[in-house]
VEXVEXRO-416523 format. One record per residue (C-alpha): x negated, y, z. Coordinates in steps of 0.25 Angstrom, whole numbers, plus 5000, padded with zeros to 4 digits. Layout:
N
XYZ
...
% end
This chain:
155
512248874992
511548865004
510048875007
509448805022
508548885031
507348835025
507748865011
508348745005
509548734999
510748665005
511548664993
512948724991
513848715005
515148765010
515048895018
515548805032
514248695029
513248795027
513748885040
513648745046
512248715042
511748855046
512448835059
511748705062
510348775057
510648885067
510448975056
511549065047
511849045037
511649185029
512149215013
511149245005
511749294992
513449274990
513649344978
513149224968
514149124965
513549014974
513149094988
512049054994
511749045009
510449025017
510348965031
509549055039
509349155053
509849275045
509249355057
508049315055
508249335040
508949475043
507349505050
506649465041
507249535030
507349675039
505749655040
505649645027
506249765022
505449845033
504249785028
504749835015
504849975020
503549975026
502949955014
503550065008
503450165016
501750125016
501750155003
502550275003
501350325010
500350325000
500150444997
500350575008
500750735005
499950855009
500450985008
499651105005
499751265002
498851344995
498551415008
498351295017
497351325029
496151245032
496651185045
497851125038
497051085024
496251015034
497150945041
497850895030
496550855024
496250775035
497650725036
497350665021
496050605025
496750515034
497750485024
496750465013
495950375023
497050285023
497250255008
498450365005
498350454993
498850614997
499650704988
499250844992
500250964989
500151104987
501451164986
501351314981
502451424988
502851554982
501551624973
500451514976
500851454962
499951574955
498851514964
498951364961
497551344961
497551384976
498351264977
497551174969
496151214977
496851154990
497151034984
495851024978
495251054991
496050954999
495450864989
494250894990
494050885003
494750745004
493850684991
492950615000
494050525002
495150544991
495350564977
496050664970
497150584962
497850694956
497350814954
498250934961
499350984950
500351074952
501851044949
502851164952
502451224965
501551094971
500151044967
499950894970
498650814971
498550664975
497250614983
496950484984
495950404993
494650364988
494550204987
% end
């Protein structure tokens, strides 16, 4: 079976006709799926098919690495100083700004697990300084030697 450059079908030909009639179209002539009982060839430029398909899986990519990025980590400890609270504070602003949601982690070391609510006043800290443009989405909870919480931008 053979398909024309422009997508009509040229009926059932003989390997030799159909390299001939790609040959006089200055195209190739390129197998489009062999395993069925009746082949089927397409008269085409197989570089430019070969392009556009690569574009089309990076395109692919692209779009999922962008939404991988939805939401961003930010590592604390219970003994976080101010400079580096801020800085991550500000760094989430700018996240937040851009329509991202942030996780925020607190992981606990050695005896700070008999002080958990050290850990959950950071996190509620680092809420509360960003509630003027996010929202807490889930409220810190500790599992195993972390506490999470999500924040999300306000709409």
């Amino acid at each position: 079976m053979v398909i024309g450059p422009n997508g009509e079908q040229l009926g059932t030909k003989k390997l030799e006709d159909a390299l001939t009639l790609a040959n006089y179209a200055g195209l190739d002539l390129v197998l489009m799926s062999g395993n069925n009982p009746r082949a089927v060839g397409k008269i085409m430029d197989y570089n430019k098919y070969r392009y556009e398909k690569q574009k089309k899986q990076k395109e692919a990519l692209k779009n999922q690495r962008a939404s991988n990025k939805d939401i961003k980590e930010y590592q604390f400890s219970v003994k976080i100083d101010v400079g580096d609270f801020n800085t991550r504070k500000k760094n989430a602003e700018e996240y937040l700004l851009k329509g991202h949601k942030i996780k925020a982690t607190l992981r606990f070391k050695g005896r700070e697990m008999a002080h958990t609510e050290l850990g959950k006043d950071v996190l509620d800290n680092f809420a509360e300084q960003l509630s003027d443009i996010a929202i807490v989405e889930s409220e810190p909870k500790l599992d195993g030697r972390t506490m999470t919480m999500i924040l999300a931008p306000k709409k």
